[in-house]
C-alpha positions as CSV (number, residue, x, y, z in Angstrom):
1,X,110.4,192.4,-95.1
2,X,113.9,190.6,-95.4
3,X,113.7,187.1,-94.4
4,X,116.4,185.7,-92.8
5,X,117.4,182.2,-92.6
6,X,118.6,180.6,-89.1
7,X,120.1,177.1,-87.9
8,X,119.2,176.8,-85.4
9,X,120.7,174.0,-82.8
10,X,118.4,171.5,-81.5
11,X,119.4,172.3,-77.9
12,X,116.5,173.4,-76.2
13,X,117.7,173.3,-73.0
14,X,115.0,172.4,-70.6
15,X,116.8,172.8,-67.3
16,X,115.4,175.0,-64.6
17,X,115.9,178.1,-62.8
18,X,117.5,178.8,-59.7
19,X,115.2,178.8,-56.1
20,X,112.4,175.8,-55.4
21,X,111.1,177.9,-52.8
22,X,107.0,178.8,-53.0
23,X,104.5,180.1,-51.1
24,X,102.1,177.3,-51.7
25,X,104.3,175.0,-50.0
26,X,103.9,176.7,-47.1
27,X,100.3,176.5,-46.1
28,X,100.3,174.1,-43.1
29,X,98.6,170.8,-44.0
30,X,95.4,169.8,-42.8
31,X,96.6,166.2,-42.1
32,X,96.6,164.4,-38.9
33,X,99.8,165.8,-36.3
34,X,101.4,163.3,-33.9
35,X,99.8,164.0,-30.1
36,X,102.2,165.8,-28.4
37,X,102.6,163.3,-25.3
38,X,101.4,160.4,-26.9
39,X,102.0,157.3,-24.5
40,X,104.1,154.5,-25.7
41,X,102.2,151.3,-27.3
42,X,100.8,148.8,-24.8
43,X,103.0,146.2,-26.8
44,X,106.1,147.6,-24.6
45,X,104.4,145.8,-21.5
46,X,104.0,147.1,-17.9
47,X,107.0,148.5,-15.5
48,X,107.0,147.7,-12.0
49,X,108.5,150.4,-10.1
50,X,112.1,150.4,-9.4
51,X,114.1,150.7,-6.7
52,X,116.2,153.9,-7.9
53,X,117.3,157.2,-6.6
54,X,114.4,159.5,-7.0
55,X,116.6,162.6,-7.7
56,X,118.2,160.4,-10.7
57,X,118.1,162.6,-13.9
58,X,115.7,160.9,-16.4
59,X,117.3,161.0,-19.6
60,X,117.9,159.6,-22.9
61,X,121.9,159.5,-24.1
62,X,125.0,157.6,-26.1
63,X,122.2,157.5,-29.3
64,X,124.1,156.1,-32.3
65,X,123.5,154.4,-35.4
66,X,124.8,151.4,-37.2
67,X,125.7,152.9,-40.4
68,X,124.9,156.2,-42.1
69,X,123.1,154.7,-45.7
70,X,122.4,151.0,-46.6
71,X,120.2,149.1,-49.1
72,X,116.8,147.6,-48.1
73,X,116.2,146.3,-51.4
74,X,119.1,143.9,-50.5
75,X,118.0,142.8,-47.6
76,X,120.3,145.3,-45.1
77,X,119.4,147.0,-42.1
78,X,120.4,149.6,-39.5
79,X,120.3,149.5,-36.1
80,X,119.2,152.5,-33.3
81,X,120.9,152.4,-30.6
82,X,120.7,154.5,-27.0
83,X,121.0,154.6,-23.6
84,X,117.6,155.4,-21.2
85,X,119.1,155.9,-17.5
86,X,115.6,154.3,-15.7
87,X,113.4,151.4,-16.4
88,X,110.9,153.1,-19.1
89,X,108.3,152.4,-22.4
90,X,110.3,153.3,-25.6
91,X,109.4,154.2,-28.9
92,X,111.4,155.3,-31.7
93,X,109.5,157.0,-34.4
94,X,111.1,157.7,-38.0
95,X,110.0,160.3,-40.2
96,X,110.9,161.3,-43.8
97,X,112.3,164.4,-45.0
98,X,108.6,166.5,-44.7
99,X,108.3,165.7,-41.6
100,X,105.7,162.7,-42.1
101,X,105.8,159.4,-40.2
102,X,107.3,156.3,-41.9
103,X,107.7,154.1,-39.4
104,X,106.8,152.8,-35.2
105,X,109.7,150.7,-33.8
106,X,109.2,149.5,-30.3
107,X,112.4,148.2,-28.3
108,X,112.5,144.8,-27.3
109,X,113.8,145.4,-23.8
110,X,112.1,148.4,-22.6
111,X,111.7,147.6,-19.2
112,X,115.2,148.0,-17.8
113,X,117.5,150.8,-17.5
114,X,120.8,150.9,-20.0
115,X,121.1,149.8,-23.4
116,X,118.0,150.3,-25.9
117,X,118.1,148.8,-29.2
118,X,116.0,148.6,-32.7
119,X,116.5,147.4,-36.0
120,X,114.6,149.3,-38.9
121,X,114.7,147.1,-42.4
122,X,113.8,150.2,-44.5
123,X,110.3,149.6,-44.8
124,X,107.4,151.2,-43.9
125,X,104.3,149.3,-41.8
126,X,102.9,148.3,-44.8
127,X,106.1,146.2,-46.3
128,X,107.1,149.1,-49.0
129,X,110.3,150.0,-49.0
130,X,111.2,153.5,-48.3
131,X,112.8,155.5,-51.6
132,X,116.2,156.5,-51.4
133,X,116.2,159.6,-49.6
134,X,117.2,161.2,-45.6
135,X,115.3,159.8,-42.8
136,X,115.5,161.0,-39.4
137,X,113.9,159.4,-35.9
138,X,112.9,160.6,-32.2
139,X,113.2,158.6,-29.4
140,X,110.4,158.6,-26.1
141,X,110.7,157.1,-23.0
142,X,108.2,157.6,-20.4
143,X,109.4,155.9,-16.9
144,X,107.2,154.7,-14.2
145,X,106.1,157.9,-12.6
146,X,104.8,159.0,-15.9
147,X,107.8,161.3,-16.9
148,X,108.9,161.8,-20.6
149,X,112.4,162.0,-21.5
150,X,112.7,162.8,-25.3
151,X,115.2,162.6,-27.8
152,X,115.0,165.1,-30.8
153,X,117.2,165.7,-33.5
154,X,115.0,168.6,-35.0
155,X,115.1,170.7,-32.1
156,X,118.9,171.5,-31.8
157,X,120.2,170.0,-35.6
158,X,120.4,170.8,-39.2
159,X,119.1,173.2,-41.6
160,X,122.2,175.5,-42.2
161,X,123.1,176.8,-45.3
162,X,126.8,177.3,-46.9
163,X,128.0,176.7,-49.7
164,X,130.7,174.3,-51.3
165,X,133.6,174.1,-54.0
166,X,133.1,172.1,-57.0
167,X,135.4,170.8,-59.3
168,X,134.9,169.1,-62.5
169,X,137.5,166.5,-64.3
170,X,136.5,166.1,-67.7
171,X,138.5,163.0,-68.2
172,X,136.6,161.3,-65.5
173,X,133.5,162.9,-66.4
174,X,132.8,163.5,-62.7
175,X,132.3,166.3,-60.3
176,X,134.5,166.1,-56.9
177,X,133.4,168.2,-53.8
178,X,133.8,168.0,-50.5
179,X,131.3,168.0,-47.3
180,X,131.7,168.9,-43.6
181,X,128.5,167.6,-42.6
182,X,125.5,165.3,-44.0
183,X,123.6,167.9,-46.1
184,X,121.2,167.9,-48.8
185,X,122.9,169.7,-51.8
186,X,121.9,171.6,-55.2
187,X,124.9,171.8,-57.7
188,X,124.0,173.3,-61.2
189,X,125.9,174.4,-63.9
190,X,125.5,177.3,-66.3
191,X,126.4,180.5,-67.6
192,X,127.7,183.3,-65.5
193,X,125.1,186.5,-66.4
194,X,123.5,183.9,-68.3
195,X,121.2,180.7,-68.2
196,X,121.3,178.0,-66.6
197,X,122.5,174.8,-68.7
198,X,122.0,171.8,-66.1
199,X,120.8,171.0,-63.1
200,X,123.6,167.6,-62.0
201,X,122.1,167.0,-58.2
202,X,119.3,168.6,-57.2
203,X,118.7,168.5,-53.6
204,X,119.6,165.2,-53.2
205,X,120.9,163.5,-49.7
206,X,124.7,163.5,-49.2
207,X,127.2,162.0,-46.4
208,X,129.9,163.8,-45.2
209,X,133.7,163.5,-46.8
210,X,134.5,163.5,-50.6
211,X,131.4,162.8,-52.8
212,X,131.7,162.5,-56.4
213,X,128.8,162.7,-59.2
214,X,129.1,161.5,-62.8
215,X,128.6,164.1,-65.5
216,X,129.8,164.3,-69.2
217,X,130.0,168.0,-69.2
218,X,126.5,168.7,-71.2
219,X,123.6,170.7,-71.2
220,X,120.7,169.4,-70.5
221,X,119.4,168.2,-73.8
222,X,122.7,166.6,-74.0
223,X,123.4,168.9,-76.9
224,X,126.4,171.4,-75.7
225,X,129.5,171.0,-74.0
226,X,128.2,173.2,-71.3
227,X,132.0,173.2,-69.7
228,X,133.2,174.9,-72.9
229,X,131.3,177.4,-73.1
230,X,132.5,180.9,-72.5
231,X,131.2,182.2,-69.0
232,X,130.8,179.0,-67.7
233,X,130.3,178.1,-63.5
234,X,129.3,175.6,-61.3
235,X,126.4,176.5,-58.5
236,X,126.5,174.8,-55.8
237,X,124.1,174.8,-52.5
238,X,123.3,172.8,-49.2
239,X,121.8,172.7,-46.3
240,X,122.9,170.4,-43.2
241,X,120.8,167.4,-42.0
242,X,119.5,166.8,-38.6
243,X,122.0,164.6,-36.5
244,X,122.0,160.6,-37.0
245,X,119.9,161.0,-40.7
246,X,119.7,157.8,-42.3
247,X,120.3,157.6,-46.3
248,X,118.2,154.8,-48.0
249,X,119.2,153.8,-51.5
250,X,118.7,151.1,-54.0
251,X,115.2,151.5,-54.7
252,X,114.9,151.9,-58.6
253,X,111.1,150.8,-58.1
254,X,109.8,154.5,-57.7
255,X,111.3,158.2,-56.3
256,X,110.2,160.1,-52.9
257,X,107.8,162.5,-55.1
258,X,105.9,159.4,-56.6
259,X,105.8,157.4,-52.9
260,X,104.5,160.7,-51.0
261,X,101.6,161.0,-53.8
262,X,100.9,158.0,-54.7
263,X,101.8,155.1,-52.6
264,X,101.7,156.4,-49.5
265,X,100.0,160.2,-48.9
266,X,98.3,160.2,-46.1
267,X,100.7,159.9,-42.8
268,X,100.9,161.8,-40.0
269,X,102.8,165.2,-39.2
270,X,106.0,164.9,-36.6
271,X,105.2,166.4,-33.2
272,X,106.5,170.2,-33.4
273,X,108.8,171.2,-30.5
274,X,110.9,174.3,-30.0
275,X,114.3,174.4,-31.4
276,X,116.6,174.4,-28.7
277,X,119.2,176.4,-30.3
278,X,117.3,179.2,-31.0
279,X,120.2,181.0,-32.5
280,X,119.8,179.3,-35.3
281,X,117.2,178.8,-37.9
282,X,113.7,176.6,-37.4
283,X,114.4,173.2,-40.0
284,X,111.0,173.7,-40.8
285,X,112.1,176.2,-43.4
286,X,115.4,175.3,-44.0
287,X,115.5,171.4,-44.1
288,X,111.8,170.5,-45.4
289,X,111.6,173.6,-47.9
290,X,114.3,171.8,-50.4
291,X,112.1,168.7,-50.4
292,X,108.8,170.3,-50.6
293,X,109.2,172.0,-53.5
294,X,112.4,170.3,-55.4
295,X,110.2,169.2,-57.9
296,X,111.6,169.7,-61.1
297,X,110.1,172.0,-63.5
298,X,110.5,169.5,-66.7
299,X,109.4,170.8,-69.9
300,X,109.6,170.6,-73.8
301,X,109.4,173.4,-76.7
302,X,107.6,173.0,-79.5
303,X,108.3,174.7,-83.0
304,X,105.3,174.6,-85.5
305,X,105.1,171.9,-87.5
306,X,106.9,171.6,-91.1
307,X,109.8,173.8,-90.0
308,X,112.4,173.0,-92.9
309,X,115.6,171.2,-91.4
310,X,118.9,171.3,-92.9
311,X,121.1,168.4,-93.5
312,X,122.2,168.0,-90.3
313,X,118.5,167.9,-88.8
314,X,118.3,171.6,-87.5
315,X,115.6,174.1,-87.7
316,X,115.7,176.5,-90.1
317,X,113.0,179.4,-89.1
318,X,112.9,182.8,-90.5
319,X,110.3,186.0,-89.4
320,X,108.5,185.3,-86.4
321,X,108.3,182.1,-85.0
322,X,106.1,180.9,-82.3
323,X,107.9,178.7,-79.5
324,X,105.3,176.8,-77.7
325,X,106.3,176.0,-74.3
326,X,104.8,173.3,-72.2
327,X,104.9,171.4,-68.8
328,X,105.3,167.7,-68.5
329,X,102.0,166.8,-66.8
330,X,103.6,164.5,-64.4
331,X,104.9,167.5,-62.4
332,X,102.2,170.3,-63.8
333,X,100.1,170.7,-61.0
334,X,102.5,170.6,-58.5
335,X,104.8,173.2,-60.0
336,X,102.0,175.2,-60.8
337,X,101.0,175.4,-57.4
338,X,104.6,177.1,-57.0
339,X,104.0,179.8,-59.5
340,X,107.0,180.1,-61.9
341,X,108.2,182.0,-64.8
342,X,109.5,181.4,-67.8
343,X,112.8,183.0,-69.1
344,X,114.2,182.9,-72.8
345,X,117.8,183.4,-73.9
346,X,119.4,183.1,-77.3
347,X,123.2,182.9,-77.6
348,X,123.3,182.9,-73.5
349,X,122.0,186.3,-73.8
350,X,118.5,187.1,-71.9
351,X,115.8,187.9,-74.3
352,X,112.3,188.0,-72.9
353,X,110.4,186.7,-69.4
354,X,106.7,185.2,-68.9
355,X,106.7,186.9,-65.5
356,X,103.4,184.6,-65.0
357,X,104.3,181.4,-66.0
358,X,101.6,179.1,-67.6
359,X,101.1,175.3,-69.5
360,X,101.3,175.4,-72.5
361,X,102.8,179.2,-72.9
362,X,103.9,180.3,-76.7
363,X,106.4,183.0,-77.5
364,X,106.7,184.4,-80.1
365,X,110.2,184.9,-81.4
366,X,111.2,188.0,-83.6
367,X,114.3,186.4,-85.6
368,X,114.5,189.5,-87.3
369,X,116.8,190.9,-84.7
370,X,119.3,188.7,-84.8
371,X,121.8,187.5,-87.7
372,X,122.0,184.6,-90.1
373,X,123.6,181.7,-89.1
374,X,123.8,179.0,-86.0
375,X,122.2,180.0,-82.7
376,X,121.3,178.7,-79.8
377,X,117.8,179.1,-78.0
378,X,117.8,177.7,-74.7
379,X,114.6,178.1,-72.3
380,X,114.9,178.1,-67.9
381,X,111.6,177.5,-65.7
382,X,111.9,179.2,-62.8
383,X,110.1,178.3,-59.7
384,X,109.3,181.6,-57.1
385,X,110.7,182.7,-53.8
386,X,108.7,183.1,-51.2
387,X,110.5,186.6,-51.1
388,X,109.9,186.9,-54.9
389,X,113.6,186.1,-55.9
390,X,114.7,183.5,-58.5
């Protein structure tokens, strides 16, 4: 057989295909789910009866926040604010991004009618502070006759899709874009027909306006100028966030994936209610499903050891040459739980696909079929649809 001798660039790119959708995710949790009408704490004291107009609506209205993001970590805080038209208990209740309590605030002045106020300091009841991420709260008021007026975000907000323009100045080494609403957003960048090269935000918590990102125009393994590569685009995805979301940041400590599963896993579910505007699709899939399973697929490749390397420290393989693929343990399990495949391109062009993906998985490249001289291998994880698309 004719052996041939490749360079090969070190530029395994390790960035991850397209949808974070899975099935697994969407089992319902056996975990413990808010009561529907759960009364207010006793802390927010007895209510004498009024002296009000009976036919009075009871409602909650005016709700507002302080600001949109700030920093715990330095001490900030943001304050709830809304208007309860009788005497009443309140509670404000804030959840993270699944759904899952984070915190029970209870207004200071809860038995007259008018202004209602709380202050949230970012952390959760037992002093951590929250990771940067998208919170979201509900407001309940129950007034002396026992009535419930409610105040629900979910029900009538968020979780539409659209997409956005992207631009990137590579003097600036920044992507520009621009938002209508507070969305979560997925912007990647790769090869049109071709692989993907880098993943720059993935699903991450934006505010509405112009938002920039840094990026120095590389692949993932910070190898090739993925901007100058023939074929190149810019993805870009969102999906809206309920009304009033709060954006934490400044917590460096730890991310949202290690706080849900390690430092705080067990909270309970938000109370499910019907969406209101029933036109439009449940956030339950729309808003959550981003979170849920935006885990990224990290990996590494592996060529067997004693691979001769040129001068400039790339691989030189020849024959068949076994690629052994494996996933960083830290996210194993979870994107396992997802089901994936694995897809293999050399030169930007598709070669082969593990339809089945599994850790650690070893292909076997035939370098036979291609010619002598520099190529490029680069390797996309892709997590599965519910709907079995990529």
């Amino acid at each position: 057989m004719k052996n041939i001798s490749l360079l090969l660039m070190k530029c395994f790119t390790i960035f991850l295909c397209l949808s974070f959708f899975s099935c697994a995710a969407l089992q319902k949790p056996k975990e413990t789910i808010l009561a529907k009408k759960e009364p207010v704490p006793p802390e927010a004291g007895e209510i004498a009866e009024p002296e009000i107009d009976p036919n009075a609506p009871f409602k909650t209205s005016n709700v507002s926040i302080s600001r949109k993001s700030f920093n715990p970590a330095k001490g900030e805080t943001v304050t709830i604010s809304c208007h309860i038209s009788r005497p009443s208990k309140g509670l404000i209740q804030i959840f993270d991004p699944e759904m899952r309590l984070i915190r029970e605030l209870v207004p200071e002045d809860t038995g007259n009618p008018g202004l209602c106020e709380v202050s949230w300091d970012g952390k959760d009841p037992d002093g951590n502070i929250v990771p940067d991420e998208a919170y979201f709260f509900t407001i309940e008021a129950n007034d002396y006759k026992g009535e419930l007026t409610h105040y629900d975000p979910i029900t009538f907000s968020g979780g539409e899709n659209f997409g956005f323009p992207v631009e990137f100045d590579s003097s600036m080494q920044m992507i520009i874009y621009e938002l209508a609403q507070d969305s979560r957003i997925l912007i990647r960048a790769g090869i049109t027909h071709g692989p993907l090269l880098k993943t720059i935000v993935n699903w991450e918590p934006r505010l509405a306006g112009v938002n920039e990102d840094s990026w120095d125009g590389k692949d993932a393994s910070g190898v090739i100028n993925a901007a100058d590569q023939k074929g190149f685009t810019m993805m870009s995805d969102a999906v809206t966030l309920p009304e009033n979301s709060i954006l934490t940041i400044g917590n460096d400590d730890y991310t949202y994936f290690e706080y849900k599963n390690e430092i705080a896993p067990d909270r309970p579910l938000k109370e499910e209610r019907p969406r209101i505007a029933t036109e439009k699709p449940q956030p339950d899939l729309q808003f959550v499903r981003p979170v849920r399973e935006g885990v990224e697929p990290r990996f590494c490749l592996e060529l067997p050891g004693g691979v001769e390397k040129n001068n400039d420290g790339l691989p030189i393989v020849r024959g068949k040459v076994p690629v052994k693929i494996f996933l960083d343990e830290k996210v194993k399990r979870y994107v396992t739980e997802q089901r994936y495949e694995i897809i293999c391109f050399v030169d930007f062009e598709f070669v082969t696909e593990q339809e089945e993906g599994y850790s650690p998985c070893t292909w076997v490249w035939d370098t036979s079929h291609v010619p002598n001289g520099e190529h490029i291998l680069t390797v996309n994880v892709a997590t599965l649809a519910i709907d079995g698309e990529e």
